[in-house]
DOTOR-948126 format. One line per 2 residues: number of its first residue (from 1); their letters; for each residue x, z, y of C-alpha. Coordinates in nm, 2 decimals, padded with zeros to 4 digits, m for minus. Layout:
BEGIN
NUM = a = X,Z,Y | ...
This chain:
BEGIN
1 = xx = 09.48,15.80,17.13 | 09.46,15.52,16.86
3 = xx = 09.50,15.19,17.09 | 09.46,14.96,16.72
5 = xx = 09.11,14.74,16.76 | 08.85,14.94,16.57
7 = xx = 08.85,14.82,16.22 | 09.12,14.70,16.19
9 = xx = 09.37,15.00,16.14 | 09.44,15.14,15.78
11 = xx = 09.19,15.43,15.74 | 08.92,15.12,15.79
13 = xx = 09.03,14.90,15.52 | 08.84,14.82,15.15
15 = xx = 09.00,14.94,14.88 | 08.84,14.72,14.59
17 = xx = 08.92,14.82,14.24 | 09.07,14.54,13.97
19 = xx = 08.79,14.63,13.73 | 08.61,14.46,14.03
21 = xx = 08.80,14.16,14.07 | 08.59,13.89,13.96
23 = xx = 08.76,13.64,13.65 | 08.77,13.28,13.75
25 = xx = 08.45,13.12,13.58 | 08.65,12.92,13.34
27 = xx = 08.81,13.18,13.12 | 08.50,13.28,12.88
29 = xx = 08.49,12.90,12.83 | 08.87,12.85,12.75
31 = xx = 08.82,13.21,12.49 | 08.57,13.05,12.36
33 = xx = 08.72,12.71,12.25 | 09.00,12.86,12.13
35 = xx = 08.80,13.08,11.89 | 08.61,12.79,11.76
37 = xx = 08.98,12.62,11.68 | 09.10,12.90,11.52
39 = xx = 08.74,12.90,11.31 | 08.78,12.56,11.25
41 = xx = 09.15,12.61,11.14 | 09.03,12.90,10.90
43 = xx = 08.73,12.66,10.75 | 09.03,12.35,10.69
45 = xx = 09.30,12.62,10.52 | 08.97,12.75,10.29
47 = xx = 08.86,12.38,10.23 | 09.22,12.29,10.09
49 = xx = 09.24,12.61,09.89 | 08.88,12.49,09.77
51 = xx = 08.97,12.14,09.70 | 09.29,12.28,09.48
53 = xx = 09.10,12.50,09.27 | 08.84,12.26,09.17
55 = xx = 09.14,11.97,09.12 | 09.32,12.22,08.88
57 = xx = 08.98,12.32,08.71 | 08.86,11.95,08.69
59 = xx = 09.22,11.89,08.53 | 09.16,12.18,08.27
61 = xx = 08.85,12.10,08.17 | 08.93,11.69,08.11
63 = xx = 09.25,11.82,07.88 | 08.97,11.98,07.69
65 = xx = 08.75,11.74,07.66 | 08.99,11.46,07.62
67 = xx = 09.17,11.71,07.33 | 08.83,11.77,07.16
69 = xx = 08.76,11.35,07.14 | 09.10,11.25,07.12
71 = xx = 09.14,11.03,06.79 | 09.52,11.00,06.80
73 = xx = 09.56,11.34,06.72 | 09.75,11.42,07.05
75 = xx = 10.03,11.20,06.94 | 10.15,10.85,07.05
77 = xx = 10.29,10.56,06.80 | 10.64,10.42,06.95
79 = xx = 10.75,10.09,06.85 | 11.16,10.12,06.66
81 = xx = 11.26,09.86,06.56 | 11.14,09.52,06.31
83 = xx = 10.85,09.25,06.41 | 10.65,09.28,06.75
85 = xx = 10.38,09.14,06.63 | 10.10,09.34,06.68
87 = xx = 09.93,09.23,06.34 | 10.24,09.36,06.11
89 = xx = 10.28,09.60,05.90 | 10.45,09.93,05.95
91 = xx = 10.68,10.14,05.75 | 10.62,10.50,05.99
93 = xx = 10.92,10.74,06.04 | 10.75,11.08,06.00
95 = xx = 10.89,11.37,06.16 | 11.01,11.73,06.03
97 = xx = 11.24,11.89,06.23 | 11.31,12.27,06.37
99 = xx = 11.26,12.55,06.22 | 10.95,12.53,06.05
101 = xx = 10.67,12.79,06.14 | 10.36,12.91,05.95
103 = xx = 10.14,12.57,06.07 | 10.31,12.28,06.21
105 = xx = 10.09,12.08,06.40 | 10.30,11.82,06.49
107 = xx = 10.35,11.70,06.18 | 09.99,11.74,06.08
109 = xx = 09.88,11.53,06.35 | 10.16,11.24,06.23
111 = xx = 09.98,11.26,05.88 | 09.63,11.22,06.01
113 = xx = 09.74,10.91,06.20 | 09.89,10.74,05.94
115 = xx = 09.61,10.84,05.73 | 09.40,10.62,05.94
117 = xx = 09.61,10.33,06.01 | 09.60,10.12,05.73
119 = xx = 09.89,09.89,05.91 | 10.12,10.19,05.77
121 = xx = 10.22,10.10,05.42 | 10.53,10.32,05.35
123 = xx = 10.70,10.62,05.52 | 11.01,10.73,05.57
125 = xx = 11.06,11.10,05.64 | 11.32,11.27,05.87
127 = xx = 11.39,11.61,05.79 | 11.60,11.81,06.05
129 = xx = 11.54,12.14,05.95 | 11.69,12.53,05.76
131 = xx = 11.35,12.53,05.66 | 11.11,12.82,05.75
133 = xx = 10.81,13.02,05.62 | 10.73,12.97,05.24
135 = xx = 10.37,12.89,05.43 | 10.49,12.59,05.66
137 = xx = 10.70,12.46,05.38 | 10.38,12.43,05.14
139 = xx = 10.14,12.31,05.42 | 10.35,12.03,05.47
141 = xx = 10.37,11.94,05.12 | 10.05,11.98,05.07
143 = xx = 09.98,11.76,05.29 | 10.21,11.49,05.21
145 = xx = 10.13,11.46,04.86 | 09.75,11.43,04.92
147 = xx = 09.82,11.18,05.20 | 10.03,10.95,04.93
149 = xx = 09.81,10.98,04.64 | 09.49,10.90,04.88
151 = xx = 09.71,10.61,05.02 | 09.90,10.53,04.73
153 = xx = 10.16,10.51,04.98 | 10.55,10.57,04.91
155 = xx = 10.72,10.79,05.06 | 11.11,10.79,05.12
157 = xx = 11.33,11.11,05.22 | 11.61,11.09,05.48
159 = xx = 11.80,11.37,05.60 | 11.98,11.46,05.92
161 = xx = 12.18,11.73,06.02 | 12.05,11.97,05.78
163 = xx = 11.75,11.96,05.53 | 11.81,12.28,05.34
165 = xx = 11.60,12.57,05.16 | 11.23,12.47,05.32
167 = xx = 11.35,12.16,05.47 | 11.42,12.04,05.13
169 = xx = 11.14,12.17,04.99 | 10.98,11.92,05.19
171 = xx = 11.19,11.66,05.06 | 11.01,11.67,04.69
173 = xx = 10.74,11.51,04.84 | 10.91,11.19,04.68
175 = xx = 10.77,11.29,04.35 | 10.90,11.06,04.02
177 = xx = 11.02,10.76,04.30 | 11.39,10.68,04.19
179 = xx = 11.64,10.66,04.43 | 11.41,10.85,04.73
181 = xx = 11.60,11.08,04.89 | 11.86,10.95,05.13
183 = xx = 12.14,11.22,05.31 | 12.34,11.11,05.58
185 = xx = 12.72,11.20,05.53 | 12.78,11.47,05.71
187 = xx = 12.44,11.64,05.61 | 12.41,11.99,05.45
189 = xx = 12.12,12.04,05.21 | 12.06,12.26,04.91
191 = xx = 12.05,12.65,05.01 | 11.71,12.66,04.74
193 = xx = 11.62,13.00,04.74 | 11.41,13.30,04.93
195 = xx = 11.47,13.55,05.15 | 11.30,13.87,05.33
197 = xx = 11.47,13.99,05.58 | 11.52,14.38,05.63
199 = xx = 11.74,14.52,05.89 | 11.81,14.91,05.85
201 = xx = 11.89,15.08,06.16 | 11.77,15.44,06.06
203 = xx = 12.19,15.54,06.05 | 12.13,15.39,06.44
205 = xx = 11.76,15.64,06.50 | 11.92,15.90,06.35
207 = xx = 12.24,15.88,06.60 | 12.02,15.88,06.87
209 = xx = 11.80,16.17,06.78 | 11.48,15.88,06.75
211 = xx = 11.24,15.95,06.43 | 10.98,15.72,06.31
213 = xx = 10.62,15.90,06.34 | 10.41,15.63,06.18
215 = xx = 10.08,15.73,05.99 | 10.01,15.50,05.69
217 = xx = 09.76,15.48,05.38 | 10.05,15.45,05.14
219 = xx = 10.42,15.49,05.14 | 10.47,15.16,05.05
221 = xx = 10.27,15.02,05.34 | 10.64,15.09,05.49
223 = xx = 10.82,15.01,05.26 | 11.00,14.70,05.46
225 = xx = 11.02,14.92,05.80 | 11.33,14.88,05.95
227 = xx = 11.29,15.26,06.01 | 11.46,15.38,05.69
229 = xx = 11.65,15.28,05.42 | 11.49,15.11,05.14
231 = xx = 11.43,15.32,04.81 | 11.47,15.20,04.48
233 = xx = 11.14,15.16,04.36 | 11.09,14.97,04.71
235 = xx = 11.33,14.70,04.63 | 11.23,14.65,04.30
237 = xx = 10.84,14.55,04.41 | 11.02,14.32,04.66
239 = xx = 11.28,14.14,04.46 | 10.93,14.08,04.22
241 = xx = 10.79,13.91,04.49 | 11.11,13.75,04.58
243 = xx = 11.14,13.62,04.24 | 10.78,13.48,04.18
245 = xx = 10.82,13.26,04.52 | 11.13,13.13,04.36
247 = xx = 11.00,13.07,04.09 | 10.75,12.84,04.28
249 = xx = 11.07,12.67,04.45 | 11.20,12.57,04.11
251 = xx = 10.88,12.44,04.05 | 10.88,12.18,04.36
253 = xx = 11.22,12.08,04.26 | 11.12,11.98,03.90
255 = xx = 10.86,11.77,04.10 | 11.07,11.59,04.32
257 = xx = 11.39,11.57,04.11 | 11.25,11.47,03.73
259 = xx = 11.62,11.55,03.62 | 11.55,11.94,03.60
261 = xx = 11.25,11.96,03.41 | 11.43,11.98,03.11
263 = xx = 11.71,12.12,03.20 | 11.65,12.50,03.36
265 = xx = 12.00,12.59,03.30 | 12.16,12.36,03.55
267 = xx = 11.89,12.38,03.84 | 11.93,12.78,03.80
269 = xx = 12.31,12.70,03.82 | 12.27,12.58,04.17
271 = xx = 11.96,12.74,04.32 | 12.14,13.04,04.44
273 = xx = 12.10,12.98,04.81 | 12.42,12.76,04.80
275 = xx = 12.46,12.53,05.06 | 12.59,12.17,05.00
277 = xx = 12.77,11.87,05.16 | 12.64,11.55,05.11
279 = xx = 12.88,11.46,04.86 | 12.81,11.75,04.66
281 = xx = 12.46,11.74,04.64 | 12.48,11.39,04.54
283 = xx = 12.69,11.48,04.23 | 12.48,11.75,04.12
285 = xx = 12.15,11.54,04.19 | 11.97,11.65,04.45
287 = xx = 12.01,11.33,04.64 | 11.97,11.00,04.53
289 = xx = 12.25,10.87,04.76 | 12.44,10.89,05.14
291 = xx = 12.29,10.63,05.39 | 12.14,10.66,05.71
293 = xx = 11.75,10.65,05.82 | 11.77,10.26,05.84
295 = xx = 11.89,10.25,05.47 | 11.58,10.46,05.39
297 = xx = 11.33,10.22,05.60 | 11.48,09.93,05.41
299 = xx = 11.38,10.10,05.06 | 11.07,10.23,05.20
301 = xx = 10.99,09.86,05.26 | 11.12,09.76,04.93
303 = xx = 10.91,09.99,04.74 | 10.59,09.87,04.94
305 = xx = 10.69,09.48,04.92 | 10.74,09.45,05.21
307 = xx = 11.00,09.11,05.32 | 11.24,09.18,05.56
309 = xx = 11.13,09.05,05.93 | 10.77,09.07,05.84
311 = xx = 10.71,09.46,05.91 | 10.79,09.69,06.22
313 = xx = 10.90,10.03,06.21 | 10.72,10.31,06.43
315 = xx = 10.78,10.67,06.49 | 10.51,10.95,06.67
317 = xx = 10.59,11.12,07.01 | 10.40,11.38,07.17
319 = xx = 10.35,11.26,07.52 | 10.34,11.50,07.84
321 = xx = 10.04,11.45,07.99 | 09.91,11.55,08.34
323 = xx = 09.80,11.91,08.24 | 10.14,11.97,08.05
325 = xx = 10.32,11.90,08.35 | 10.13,12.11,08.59
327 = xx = 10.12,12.39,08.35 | 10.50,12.35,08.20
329 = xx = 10.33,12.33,07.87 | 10.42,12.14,07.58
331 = xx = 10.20,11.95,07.31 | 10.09,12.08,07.00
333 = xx = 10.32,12.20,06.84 | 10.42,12.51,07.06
335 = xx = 10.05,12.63,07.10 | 10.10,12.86,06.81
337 = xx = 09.87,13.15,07.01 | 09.99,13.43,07.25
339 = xx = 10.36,13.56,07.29 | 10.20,13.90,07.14
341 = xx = 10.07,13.72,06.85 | 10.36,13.51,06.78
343 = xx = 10.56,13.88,06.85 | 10.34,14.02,06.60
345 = xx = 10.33,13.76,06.31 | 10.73,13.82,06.32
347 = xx = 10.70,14.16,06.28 | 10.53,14.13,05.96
349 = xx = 10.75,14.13,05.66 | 10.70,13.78,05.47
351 = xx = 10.98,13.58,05.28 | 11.16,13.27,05.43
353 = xx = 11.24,12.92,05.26 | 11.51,12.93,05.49
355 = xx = 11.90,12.85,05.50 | 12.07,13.16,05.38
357 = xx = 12.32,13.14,05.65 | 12.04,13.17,05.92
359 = xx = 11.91,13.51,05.79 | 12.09,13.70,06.03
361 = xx = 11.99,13.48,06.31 | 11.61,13.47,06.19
363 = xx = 11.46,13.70,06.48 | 11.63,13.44,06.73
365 = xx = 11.54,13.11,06.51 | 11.18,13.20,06.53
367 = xx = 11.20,13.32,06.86 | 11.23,12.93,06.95
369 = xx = 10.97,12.82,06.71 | 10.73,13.02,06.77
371 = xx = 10.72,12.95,07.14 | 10.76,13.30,07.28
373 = xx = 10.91,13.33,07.62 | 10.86,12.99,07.68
C-alpha cells in the first residue's frame, strides 16, 4: 500500500513539453531590434557603395567636360628660366621626344598653345627621339612649318641624346635660318633613311609542323607576312616604295639644310642610314654647331630681337589631374585607342623613319609608344 500523500507521488506528476514552455516576453522585441540593425547596417554599406559610384561617375563625366572646353589644350606652361615678369616675352621650349607614333598629341597640343599666345616669339625645339612612323614625322612637320609661317616665328633646333632618322626629320623645320640646328656633344643624329620591317620565321613554322592558312584577294596582299619568305618580285614592289619615301626624306633635308640642294652627290653620300656623332655630323653639315639647349634659347632670342633679361623661357607639361590619378592614366599622348588597336596598327606593314639600329627592337620600341599594356 502506497503511504506517499495522493498527488504527490511520481505517477501524479505533469509532464509539460518544451514546445510548451512559454519564451520570456522580451525576446521577439530583442529579434526584432537586431534585424532592424542589421537592415540599417545593410542600407549604410549600399549608401557608401552608392555614394562611390556616383563620386567616380561625377569625376568621369567633369574630365569630359572640362577636356571638351579646356583651351590649354590639356597642357600646362612652366616657367624655366629668364624674367618673371608676367608681361615678358617668351622664347617656348617645344617638346619632341620618344619614339614617335602615327599622331603625337602632345606635341600638337604644344603648337596650338603657342599658336595662341602671342607672348611666344621664338621657339626652341628639343628633339629626343630615333624617330618613328614616316606619318608622325610629317604631321609634326607639317605642323611646325604652318605654325612659323602663320607666326612668322623662328624656330631653333636642339638635340639631346639622339635626334636621328625621323627625329631629324623634324629638325628641318628650321628651313633657310643659318646657324639653327644646335647638337649637344655627345648626341647621335643622322641615320636618314627608311625602313620596313619583315621578320621571316617560316624556317621556325616549318620546324614546328605550323602552316599559315590565310585566304587573301591577291598574293601580294601577303606579301610582307612574316609567314614566308619574301619572293623576288615581292621585294622589288617594296624596295619601290622604300625608295619613293626616301626620296621624300631627301627632299626635307634640302629644306632644312640649303647646302644639299645642289649638291645630290654628297647628301646621297651620307643618307644611308649612317649614324653620326656630334662631331661628325657637324663636319658633314647637318648641324650648324655643338651647344646645349640654353645656347639654342640664346639664338632663338637673338633671331626674334629679343635683349637679354627682357624675355623668359617656358616649356609645356602635361599635368596629372584627379581622373588620371584614379584611373593610372596618363595625358594625351598615351590615349592612342585600345591595346587591340594599337596591337593591330603594328601589325600592319608600313615603313619607319626610324634609327636603323632600332629595327630589330621596333616591336618593343612601339610597344612603349603606343601605350599597350600600360
Amino acid at each position: 500500500m502506497n503511504d506517499s500523500p495522493q498527488g504527490s507521488g511520481p505517477q501524479n506528476q505533469e509532464i509539460v513539453h518544451p514546445e510548451m514552455v512559454r519564451r520570456p516576453a522580451s525576446a521577439p522585441a530583442r529579434t526584432s531590434t537586431a534585424l532592424a540593425y542589421r537592415f540599417l547596417g545593410w542600407l549604410s554599406w549600399m549608401g557608401w557603395v552608392a555614394f562611390f559610384f556616383c563620386l567616380i561617375s561625377l569625376l568621369g563625366i567633369t574630365a569630359v567636360f572640362s577636356d571638351y572646353f579646356n583651351t590649354n589644350h590639356g597642357i600646362r606652361e612652366k616657367y624655366v628660366s629668364g624674367s618673371k615678369s608676367i608681361s615678358a616675352d617668351k622664347v617656348a621650349v617645344l617638346t619632341v621626344s620618344g619614339v614617335i607614333g602615327m599622331v603625337d598629341d602632345y606635341v600638337k597640343s604644344q603648337i596650338e598653345r603657342i599658336r595662341e599666345d602671342d607672348k611666344v616669339k621664338a621657339i626652341v625645339l628639343r628633339i629626343d627621339s630615333p624617330g618613328g612612323t614616316i606619318t608622325g614625322s610629317d604631321y609634326i612637320l607639317h605642323h611646325l612649318n604652318q605654325l612659323t609661317e602663320e607666326k612668322e616665328l623662328p624656330l631653333v633646333a636642339s638635340m639631346g641624346s639622339v635626334a636621328a632618322s625621323g627625329g631629324y626629320y623634324v629638325a628641318m623645320a628650321v628651313g633657310d635660318q643659318e646657324n639653327s640646328i644646335f647638337a649637344e656633344p655627345t648626341t647621335t643624329t643622322g641615320s636618314i633613311g627608311v625602313i620596313v620591317p619583315h621578320y621571316d620565321i617560316s624556317g621556325l613554322m616549318e620546324k614546328y609542323d605550323v602552316k599559315d592558312d590565310s585566304i587573301a584577294s591577291h598574293p601580294r596582299k601577303k606579301m610582307l607576312s612574316m609567314t614566308h619568305e619574301m619572293g623576288e618580285e615581292e621585294r622589288t614592289i617594296v624596295q619601290e616604295y622604300v625608295m619613293d619615301a626616301f626620296t621624300r626624306f631627301k627632299d626635307v633635308v634640302k629644306s632644312g639644310r640649303p647646302k644639299f640642294r645642289n649638291d645630290e652627290v654628297a647628301l646621297n653620300d651620307l643618307a644611308t642610314g649612317q649614324i653620326y656623332t656630334a662631331n661628325q655630323a657637324l663636319q658633314l653639315g647637318l648641324v650648324d654647331q655643338h651647344g646645349f639647349i640654353e645656347d639654342a634659347v640664346v639664338r632663338a632670342a637673338e633671331l626674334a630681337g629679343l635683349d637679354e633679361g627682357d624675355y623668359k623661357v617656358i616649356k609645356y607639361s602635361q599635368p596629372l589631374t584627379l581622373m588620371d590619378a584614379l584611373t593610372s592614366a596618363r595625358a594625351p599622348s598615351t590615349k592612342s585607342g585600345t591595346n587591340f588597336e594599337a596591337a593591330l596598327r603594328l601589325s600592319t606593314p608600313q615603313a619607319y623613319y626610324l634609327h636603323s639600329s632600332a629595327g630589330a627592337a621596333l616591336p618593343l620600341l612601339l610597344y612603349g609608344a603606343t601605350g599597350i599594356g600600360r
